[in-house]
C-alpha positions in Angstrom: 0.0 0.0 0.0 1.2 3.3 -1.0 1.5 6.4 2.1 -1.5 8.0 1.1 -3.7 4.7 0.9 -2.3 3.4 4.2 -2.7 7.3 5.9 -6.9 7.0 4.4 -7.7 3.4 6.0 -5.6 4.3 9.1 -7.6 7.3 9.5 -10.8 5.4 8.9 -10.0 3.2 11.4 -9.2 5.8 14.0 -12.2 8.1 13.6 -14.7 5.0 13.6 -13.4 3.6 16.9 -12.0 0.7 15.8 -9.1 1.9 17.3 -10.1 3.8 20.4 -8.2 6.4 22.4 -5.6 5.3 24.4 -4.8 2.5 21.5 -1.0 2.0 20.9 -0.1 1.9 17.4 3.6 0.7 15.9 5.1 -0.2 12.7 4.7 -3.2 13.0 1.4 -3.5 14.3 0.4 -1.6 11.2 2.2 -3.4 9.0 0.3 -6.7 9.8 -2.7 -4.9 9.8 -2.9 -3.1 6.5 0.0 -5.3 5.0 2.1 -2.4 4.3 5.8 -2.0 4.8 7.1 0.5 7.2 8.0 3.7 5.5 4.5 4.5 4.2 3.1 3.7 7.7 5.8 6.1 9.5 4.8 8.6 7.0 1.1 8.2 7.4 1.8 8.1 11.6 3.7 11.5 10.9 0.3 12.9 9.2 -2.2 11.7 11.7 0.0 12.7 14.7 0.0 16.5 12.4 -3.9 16.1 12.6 -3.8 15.8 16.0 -5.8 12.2 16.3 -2.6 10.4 17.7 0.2 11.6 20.0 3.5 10.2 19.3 5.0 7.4 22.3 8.8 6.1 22.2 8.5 3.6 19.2 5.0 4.3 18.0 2.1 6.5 18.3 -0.9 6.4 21.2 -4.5 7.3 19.9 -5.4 10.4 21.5 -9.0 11.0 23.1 -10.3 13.9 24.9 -10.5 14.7 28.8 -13.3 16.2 30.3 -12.1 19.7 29.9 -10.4 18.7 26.9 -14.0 17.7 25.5 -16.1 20.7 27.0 -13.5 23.3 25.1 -14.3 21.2 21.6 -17.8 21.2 22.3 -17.6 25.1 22.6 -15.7 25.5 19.4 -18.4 23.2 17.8 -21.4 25.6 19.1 -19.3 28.7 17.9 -18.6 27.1 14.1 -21.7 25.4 13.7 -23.8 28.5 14.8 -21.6 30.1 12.3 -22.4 28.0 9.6 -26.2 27.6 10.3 -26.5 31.3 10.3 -24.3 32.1 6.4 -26.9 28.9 5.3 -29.8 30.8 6.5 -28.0 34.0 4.9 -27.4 32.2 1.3 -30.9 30.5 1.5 -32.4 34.2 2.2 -30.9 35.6 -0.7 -31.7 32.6 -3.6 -28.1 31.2 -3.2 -29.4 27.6 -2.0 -30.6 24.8 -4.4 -33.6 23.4 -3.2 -32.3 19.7 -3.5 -29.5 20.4 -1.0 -32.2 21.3 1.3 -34.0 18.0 0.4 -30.9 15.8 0.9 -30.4 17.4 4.2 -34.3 16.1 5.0 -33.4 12.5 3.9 -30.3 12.3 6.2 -32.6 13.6 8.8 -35.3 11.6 8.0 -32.5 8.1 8.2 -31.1 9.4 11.2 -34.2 9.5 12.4 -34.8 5.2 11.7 -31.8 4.1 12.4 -31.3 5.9 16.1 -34.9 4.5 16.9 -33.4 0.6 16.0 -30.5 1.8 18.0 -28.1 1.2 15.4 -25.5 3.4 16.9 -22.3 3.0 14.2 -24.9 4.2 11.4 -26.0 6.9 13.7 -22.9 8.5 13.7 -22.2 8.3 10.2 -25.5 10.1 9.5 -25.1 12.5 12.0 -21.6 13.7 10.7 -23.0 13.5 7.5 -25.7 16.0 8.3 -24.1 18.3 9.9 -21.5 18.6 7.3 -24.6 18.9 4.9 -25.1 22.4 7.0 -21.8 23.3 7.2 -21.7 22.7 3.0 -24.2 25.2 2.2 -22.6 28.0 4.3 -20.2 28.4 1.9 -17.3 29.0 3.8 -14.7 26.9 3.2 -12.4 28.0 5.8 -15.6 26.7 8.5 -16.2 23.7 7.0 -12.3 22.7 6.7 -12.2 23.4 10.5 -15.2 21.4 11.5 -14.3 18.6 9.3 -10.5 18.7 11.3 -12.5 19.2 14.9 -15.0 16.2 13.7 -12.5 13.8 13.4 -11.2 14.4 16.9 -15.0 14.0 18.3 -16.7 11.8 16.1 -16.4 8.6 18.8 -17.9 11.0 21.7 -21.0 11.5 20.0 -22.4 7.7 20.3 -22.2 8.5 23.8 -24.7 11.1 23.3 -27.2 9.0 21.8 -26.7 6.3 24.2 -29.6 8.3 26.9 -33.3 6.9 25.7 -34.6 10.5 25.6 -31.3 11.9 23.5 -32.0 10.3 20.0 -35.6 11.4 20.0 -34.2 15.1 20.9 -31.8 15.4 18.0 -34.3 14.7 15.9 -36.3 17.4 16.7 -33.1 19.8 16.8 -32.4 18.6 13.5 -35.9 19.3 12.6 -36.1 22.9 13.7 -32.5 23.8 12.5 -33.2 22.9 8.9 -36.8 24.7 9.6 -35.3 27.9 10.1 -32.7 27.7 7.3 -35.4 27.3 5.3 -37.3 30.3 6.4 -33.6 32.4 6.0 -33.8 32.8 10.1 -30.2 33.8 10.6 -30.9 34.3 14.4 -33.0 31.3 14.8 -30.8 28.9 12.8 -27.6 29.9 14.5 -28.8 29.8 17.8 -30.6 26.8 17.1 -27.3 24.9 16.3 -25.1 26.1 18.8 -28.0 25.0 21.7 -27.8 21.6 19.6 -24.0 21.2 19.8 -23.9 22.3 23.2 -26.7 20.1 24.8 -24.2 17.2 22.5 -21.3 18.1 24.4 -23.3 17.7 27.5 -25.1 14.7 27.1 -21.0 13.3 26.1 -19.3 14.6 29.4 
């Protein structure tokens, strides 16, 4: 496998749990892993430990999770960017800028996300919900938002299962979802960012 190949799966692998924080990872682990040799896995080690989703340990790297503080200060930076975002999307939508089937492929991840948190399929929640919010961060505009979201994401992606895991907490989202999308829709600039920074804060305290 070739760096960039063996840096994709590797970061695949981290961001859907399958290796959790606190996870050592070596050369040579790697290598029987992926069966890759070792200079495209030190490079791709080199990259994720850049992107902040491993820390490096004598011989090899150590997954890196969040503490609680750690976790409440990416929550807040999630509120602050996704309120952000919510608010240009309400902004562009306001002003003609939005297609109306990005709107409606936002409603079908919310509609999924919807089914598969009520069967309690937890891996395929978090998929969708990333997706979604991604969706909102997309029609912003703002690339400079998005690319930051997409780099904090990866670092709390794994933390939100635990925020679906309460019985009330799926049926909640859902109807955050539901009134985020709502007020893009109507061009509510107010409504829609305050809407999704309530959302990502009531995330990051159903996590801690």
């Amino acid at each position: 496998m070739q760096a960039e190949a063996v840096y994709r799966r590797l970061r695949e692998l981290i961001v859907a749990g399958e290796y959790p924080p606190g996870e050592r990872l070596t050369e040579a682990s790697v290598s029987a892993a992926l069966a890759a040799g070792r200079t495209p896995i030190r490079e791709a080690l080199r990259r994720l430990e850049s992107d902040g989703l491993v820390r490096g340990a004598g011989r090899g790297v150590v997954v890196r999770g969040f503490g609680t503080d750690e976790l409440a200060h990416a929550y807040a930076v999630r509120a602050a960017l996704e309120a952000l975002t919510a608010e240009l999307a309400a902004d562009r939508q306001r002003t003609g800028h939005l297609a109306p089937a990005a709107l409606a492929a936002l409603d079908r991840d919310a509609d999924a996300l919807e089914r598969v948190t009520a069967d309690r399929d937890l891996d395929g929640a978090i998929e969708l919900n990333r997706r979604f919010h991604r969706g909102v961060a997309e029609l912003a505009g703002n690339p400079v938002a998005l690319e930051a979201l997409d780099r904090l994401w990866d670092r709390i992606v794994v933390s939100t299962r635990a925020s679906l895991v309460p019985p009330e907490r799926p049926g909640e989202v859902a109807a955050e979802h539901r009134r985020l999308l709502r007020a893009i829709r109507d061009g509510d600039r107010a409504a829609a960012g305050r809407i999704a920074g309530d959302h990502a804060r009531a995330t990051g305290a159903a996590v801690r």
